[in-house]
Structures are given as structure tokens and as C-alpha cells.
C-alpha positions in Angstrom: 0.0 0.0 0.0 2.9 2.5 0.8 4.7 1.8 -2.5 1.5 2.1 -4.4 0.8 5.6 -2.5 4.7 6.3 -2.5 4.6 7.0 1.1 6.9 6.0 3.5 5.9 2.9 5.4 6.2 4.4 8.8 3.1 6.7 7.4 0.6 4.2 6.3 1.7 2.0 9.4 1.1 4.9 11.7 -2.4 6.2 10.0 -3.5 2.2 9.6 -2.6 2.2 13.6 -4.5 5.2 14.3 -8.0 3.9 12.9 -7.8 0.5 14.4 -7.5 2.3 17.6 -10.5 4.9 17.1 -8.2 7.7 17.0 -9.2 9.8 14.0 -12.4 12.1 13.6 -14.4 11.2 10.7 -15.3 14.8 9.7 -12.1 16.3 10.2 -9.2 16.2 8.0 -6.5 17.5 10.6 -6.5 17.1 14.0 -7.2 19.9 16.3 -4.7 22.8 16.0 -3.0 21.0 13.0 -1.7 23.6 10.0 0.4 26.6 10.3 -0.6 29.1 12.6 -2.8 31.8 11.8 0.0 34.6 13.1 1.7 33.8 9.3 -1.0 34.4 7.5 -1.5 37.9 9.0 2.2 38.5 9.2 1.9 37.7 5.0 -0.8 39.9 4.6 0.8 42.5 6.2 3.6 42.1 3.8 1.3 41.9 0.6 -0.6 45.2 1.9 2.7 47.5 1.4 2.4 47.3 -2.3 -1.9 46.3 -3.2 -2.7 45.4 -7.0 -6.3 45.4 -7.6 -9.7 46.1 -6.6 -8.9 48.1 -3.7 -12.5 48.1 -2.4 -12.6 43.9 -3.2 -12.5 41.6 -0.1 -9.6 39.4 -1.6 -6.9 41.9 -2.1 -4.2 40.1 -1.7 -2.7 40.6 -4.8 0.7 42.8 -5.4 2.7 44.0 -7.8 6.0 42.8 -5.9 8.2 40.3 -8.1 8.4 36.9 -6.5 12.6 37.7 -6.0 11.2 40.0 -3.7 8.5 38.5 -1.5 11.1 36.1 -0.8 13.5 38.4 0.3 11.5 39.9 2.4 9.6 36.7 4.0 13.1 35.5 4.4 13.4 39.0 6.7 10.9 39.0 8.2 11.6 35.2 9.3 9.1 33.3 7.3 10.6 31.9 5.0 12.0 28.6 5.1 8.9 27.5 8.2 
């Protein structure tokens, strides 16, 4: 099953372990608290708001006209990058 999923064994082992035993919530796809925190995504948006590209009225405006050389530089920075 791991080959045919290219996982690592360890993985399938683990997750095959954890519904046997009850352990996973049917509805959820990550556990509790699982996923980067929150705090990123606002320090990201903070970074994207310096330079907006857009509707500026829009409720999705994260766009930008920064170059991807640049984001990077500054995620790197402001110590995101790399997480």
C-alpha cells in the first residue's frame, strides 16, 4: 500500500494504527490545531498590503505587484521563509 501511494511505510503504518484504535475524527481532515498558525498568514498579509494590486474596495486583495525575488527576500526577513 505504501509503495502504491509512494509514502513511507512508517506513514501508512502509523495512520493504519491510528484507525484501528478509534483515533481519527471522521469529519475532520487535521487534528485539532494542525496547520500553520494563523500569526503567518497575518504577518503575510501585512507584507502583501505594502504594495496592493487590484480592486482596492474587493474583499480578496491580496494581490501585489512585488516580483516573486522580492517577497522572498522579504519573507526571508521577516523570518518566514523557510517555516
Amino acid at each position: 500500500m505504501a509503495q502504491w501511494l509512494r509514502l513511507e511505510v512508517e506513514t501508512v503504518a502509523r495512520g493504519r494504527r491510528q484507525l484501528l484504535a478509534g483515533e481519527v475524527e471522521r469529519e475532520r481532515i487535521r487534528r485539532v490545531g494542525g496547520g500553520r498558525p494563523r500569526a503567518e498568514k497575518k504577518r503575510l498579509r501585512q507584507l502583501l498590503q505594502d504594495d496592493p494590486a487590484g480592486d482596492p474596495m474587493g474583499r480578496r486583495r491580496l494581490w501585489t505587484g512585488k516580483r516573486l525575488r522580492r517577497i522572498c527576500a522579504e519573507l526571508a526577513q521577516r523570518d518566514i521563509a523557510g517555516r
